[in-house]
C-alpha positions as CSV (number, residue, x, y, z in Angstrom):
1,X,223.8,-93.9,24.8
2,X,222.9,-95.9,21.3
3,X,220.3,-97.8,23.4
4,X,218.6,-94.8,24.6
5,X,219.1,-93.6,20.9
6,X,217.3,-97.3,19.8
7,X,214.6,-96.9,22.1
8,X,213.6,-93.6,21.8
9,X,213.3,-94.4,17.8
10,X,211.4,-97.2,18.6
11,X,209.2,-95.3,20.5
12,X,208.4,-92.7,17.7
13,X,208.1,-95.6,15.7
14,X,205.5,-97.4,18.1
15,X,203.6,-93.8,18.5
16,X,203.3,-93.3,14.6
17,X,201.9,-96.4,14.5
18,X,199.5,-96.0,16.8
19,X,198.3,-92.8,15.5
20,X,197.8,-93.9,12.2
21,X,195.3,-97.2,13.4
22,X,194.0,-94.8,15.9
23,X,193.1,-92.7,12.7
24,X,191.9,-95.4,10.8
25,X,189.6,-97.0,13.8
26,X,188.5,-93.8,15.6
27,X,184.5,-93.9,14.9
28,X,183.2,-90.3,13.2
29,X,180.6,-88.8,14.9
30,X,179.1,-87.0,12.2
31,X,175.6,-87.9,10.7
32,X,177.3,-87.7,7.2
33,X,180.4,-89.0,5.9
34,X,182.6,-86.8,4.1
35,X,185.6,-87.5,1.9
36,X,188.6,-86.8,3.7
37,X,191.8,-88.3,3.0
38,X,193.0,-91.5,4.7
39,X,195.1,-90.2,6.8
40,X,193.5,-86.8,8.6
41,X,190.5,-85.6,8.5
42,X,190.9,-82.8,6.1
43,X,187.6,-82.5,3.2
44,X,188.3,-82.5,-0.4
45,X,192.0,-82.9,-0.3
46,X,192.2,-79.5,1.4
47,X,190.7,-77.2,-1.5
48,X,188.7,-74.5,-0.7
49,X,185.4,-75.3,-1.7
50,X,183.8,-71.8,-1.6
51,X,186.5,-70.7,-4.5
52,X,184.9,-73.0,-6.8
53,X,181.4,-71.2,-7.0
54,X,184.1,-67.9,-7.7
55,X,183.2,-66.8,-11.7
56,X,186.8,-67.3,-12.7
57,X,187.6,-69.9,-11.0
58,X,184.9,-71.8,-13.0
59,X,185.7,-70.4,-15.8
60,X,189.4,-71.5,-15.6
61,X,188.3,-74.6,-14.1
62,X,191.4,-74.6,-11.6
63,X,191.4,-75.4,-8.1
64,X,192.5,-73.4,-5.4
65,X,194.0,-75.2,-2.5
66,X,193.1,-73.9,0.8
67,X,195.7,-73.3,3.9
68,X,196.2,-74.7,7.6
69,X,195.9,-71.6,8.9
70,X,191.9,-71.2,7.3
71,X,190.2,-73.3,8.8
72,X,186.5,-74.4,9.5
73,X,185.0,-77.6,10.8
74,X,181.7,-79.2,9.8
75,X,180.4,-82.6,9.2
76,X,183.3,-83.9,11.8
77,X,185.7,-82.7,9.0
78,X,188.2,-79.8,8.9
79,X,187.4,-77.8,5.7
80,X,191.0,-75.5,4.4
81,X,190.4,-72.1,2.9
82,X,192.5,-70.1,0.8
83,X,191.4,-66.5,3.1
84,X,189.5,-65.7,5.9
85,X,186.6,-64.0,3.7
86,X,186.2,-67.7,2.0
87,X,186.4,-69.1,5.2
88,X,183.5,-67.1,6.6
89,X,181.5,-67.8,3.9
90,X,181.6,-71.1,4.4
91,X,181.1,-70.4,8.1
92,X,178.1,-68.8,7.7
93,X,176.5,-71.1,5.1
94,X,177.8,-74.2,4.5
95,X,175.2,-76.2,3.0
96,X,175.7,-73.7,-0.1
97,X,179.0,-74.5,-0.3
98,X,179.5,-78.4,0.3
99,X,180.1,-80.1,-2.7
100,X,177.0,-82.8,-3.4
101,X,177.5,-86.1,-1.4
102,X,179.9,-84.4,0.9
103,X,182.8,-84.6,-1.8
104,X,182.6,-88.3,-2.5
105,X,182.7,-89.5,-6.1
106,X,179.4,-88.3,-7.7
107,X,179.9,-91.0,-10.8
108,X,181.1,-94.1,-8.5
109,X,177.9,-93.2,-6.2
110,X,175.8,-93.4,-9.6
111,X,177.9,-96.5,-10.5
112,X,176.7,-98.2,-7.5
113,X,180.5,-98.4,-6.6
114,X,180.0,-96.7,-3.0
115,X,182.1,-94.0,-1.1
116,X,185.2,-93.1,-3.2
117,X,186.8,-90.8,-1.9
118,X,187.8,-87.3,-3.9
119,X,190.6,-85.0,-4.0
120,X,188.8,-82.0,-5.1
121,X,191.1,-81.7,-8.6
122,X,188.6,-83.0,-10.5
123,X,184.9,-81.7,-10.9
124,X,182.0,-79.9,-12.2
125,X,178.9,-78.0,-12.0
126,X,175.5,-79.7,-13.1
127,X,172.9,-77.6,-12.7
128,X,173.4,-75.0,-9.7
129,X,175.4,-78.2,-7.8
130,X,179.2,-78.6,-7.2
131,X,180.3,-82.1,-8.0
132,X,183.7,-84.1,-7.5
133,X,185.1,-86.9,-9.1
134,X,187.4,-89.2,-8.5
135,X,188.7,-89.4,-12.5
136,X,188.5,-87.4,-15.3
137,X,186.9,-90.4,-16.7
138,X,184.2,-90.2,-14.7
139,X,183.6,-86.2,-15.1
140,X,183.6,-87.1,-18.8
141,X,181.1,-89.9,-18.4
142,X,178.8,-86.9,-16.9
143,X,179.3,-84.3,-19.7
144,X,178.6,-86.8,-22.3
145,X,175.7,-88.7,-20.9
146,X,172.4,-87.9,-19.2
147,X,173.8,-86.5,-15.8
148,X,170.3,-86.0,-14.4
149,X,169.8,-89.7,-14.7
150,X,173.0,-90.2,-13.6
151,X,172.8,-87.6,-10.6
152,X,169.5,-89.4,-10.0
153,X,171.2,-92.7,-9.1
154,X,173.3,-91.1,-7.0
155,X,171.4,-89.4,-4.8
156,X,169.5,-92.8,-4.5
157,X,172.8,-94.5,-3.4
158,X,173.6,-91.3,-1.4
159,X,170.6,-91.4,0.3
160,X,170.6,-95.3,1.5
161,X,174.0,-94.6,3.1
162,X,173.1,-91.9,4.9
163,X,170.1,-93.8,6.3
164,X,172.6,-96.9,7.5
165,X,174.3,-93.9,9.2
């Protein structure tokens, strides 16, 4: 009995373990990257990316976290809604909605830093474009500097990794 009990732990164990390198290792197939979390494959730390574009939600500048049971996939990644309407939104348009640089830190792409990877708790809208951030830092460096030259470099960045594909 405690042996069945030790290998059937161990087993759980090994299958976790699997999972998670299998999650790590597992290629993505979309032409994009987008910033999911490192374990999953959920965008934008599961906030519902249509809310942001929402009057008060901008003028709050809150996030609103989106739900399991919303959910949409593009890009390879799953994309969590807070209702259905949002979710259809989404649905019907994404490009509109997607966050600039798939949700990937807008600064550390202008930094020359590469893909960081964002939450969604932290971001902005310059111009008519939603941006994340990794930091507040970061967000700050944006609002108090020349963000066109700054969005400049990161769609230059942006661009060349998307080419490597």
């Amino acid at each position: 009995m405690l042996f069945q009990k030790s290998v059937s732990r161990f087993a759980l164990a090994l299958t976790l373990a699997l999972t998670l390198v299998l999650a790590f290792i597992t290629p993505t197939f979309a032409a994009e990257p987008v910033s999911t979390g490192w374990v999953g494959n959920t965008a934008i730390g599961g906030k519902d990316t249509v809310s942001y574009f929402d009057a008060k939600v901008r003028e709050s500048h809150q996030v609103v976290e989106g739900v399991e049971r919303f959910e949409v996939q593009h890009l390879g990644a799953t994309w969590r809604f807070a209702s259905q309407a949002s979710a259809e939104k989404f649905a019907a348009n994404p490009e509109a909605y997607v966050p600039e640089y798939n949700g990937f830190c807008s600064n550390a792409l202008a930094l020359g830093e590469g893909l960081i990877r964002t939450d969604g708790s932290v971001w902005e809208f310059f111009g008519d474009k939603l941006h994340l951030f990794y930091a507040e830092r970061g967000r700050q460096r944006w609002l108090d500097g020349d963000w066109k030259a700054y969005n400049r470099e990161a769609a230059k960045a942006w661009a060349a990794i998307v080419k490597k594909g």
